[in-house]
N, C-alpha and C positions, 0 to 999 in steps of 0.2 A: 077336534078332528075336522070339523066342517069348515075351520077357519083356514086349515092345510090344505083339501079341497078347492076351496075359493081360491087360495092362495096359488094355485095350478102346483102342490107341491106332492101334493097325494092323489092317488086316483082308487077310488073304489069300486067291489064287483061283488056279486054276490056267487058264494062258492059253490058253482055245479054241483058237490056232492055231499050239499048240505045245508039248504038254503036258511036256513038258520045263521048262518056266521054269514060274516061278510070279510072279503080279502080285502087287504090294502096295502098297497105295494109304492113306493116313489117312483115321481114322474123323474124323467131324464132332466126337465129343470132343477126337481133337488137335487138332484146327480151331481148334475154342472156345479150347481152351489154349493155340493159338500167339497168337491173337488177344488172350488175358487178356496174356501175357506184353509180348507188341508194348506194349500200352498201360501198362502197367506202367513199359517204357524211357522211353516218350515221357514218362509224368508227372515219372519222373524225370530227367532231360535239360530240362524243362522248369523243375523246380526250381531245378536248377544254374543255369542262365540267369538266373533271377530273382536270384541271389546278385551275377552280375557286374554293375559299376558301369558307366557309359557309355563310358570309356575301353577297359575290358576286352571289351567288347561291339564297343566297333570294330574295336580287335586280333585276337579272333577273327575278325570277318568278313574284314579283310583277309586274314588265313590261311586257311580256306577258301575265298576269291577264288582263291588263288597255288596252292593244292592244287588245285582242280578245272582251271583251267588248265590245270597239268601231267598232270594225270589225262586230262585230252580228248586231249594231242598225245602222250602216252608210248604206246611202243610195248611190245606184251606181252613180259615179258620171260619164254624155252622155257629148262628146264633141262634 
C-alpha cells in the first residue's frame, strides 16, 4: 500500500467515525491510468476484430451468444 501512496496512486485518511480503520480511496491519477489502460484494451480487441474474416466473426458471435446465455441462468458456484 505505501508503494501506491508514493506512487501518488492512492490517497489515505483516517475514518472520522472510526479512527481505527483507515480509508483509501484512488487519486484522479489512477483514475486517468485505469482510464489510459481501459482504452488501450479496447484499441486493441478492436484490432483483433479487424483481422477476423466474416466467417470468424459469426463463430465468435455465436459463441458469445451461448456464453452469455449460460452466464444469465448459472448459478454462483460457493466453495
Amino acid at each position: 500500500m505505501e508503494k501506491l501512496v508514493r506512487a501518488g496512486l492512492v490517497q489515505r485518511a483516517e475514518d472520522p467515525n472510526d479512527r481505527r480503520q483507515t480509508l483509501v480511496r484512488l487519486t484522479q491519477q489512477a483514475e486517468d491510468l485505469i482510464e489510459h489502460l481501459s482504452q488501450d484494451r479496447l484499441e486493441q480487441v478492436r484490432f483483433w476484430l479487424n483481422q477476423l474474416n466474416e466467417e470468424e466473426l459469426t463463430a465468435l458471435r455465436v459463441g458469445l451468444e451461448a456464453l452469455s446465455r449460460v452466464a444469465e441462468t448459472a448459478q454462483p458456484q460457493t466453495e
